[in-house]
N, C-alpha and C positions, 0 to 999 in steps of 0.2 A: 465795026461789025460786032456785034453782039454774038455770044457761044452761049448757045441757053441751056437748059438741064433739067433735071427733073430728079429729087428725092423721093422714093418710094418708101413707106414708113407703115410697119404690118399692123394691124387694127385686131384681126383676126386672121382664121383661117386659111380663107378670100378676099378679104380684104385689107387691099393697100391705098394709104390715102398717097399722091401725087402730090407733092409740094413743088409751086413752078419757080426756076431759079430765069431772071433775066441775060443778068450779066456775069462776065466769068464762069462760066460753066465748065472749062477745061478740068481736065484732073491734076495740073500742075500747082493749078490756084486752088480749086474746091477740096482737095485734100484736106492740105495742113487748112485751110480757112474753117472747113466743118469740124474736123476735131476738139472743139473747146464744148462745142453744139451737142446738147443730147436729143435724140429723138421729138421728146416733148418737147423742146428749142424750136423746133423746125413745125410742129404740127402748131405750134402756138401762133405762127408766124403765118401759116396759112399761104401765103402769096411773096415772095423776095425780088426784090431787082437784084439784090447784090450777096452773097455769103463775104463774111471777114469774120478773121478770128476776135477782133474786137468788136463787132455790131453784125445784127443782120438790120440791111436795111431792105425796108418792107414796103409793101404798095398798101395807100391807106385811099380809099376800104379797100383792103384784102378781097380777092374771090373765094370759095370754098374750094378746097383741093380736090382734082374728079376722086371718087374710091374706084378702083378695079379690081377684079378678080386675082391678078397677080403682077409683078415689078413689068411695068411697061415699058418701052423706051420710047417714046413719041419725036424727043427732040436730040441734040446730039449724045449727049450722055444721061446716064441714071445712075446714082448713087444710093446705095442702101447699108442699114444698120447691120453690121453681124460681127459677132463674137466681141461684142464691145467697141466696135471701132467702124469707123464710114467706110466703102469700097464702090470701087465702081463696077457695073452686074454688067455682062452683054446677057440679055433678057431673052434672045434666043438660045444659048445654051443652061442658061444659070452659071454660069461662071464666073469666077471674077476676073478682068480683065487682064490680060498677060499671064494667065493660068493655064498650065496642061488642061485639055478636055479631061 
């Protein structure tokens, strides 16, 4: 069974593009596997079956990522860029996950 994911990556304001991750979407694996990845990595990538710190493997042709208003979580986790490094967001509080409210 597949753990799917979703990279949120701010654009703007309002806008966050949605990067879809297939496989490994846990924060055990997606962690340390995003960290080499900068932002641009991921938007360049558009569409991923898989994060790894050595490759992202990509779905060819790639779909465009949806853009939203703000970090969505659609599928079981979302990871986003902040303070220079990946985290995983529960997009209902803004928080980073296992963080005080």
């Amino acid at each position: 069974m597949s753990t799917r994911a979703q990279i949120a990556i701010q654009l703007g304001p309002e806008e966050w593009a949605h990067v879809y991750v297939h496989y490994d979407g846990y924060p055990s694996h997606m962690l340390p596997a995003l960290a080499p990845w900068t932002p641009g990595d991921i938007l360049e990538a558009r569409e991923i079956r898989q994060v790894r710190a050595d490759a992202l493997d990509c779905f060819d042709p790639p779909r465009e990522p949806p853009i939203l208003p703000r970090p969505t979580r659609e599928l079981c986790h979302l990871y986003v860029w902040q303070d220079g490094a990946w985290v995983e967001l529960d997009p209902e509080t803004h928080a980073l996950e296992g963080s005080a409210p």
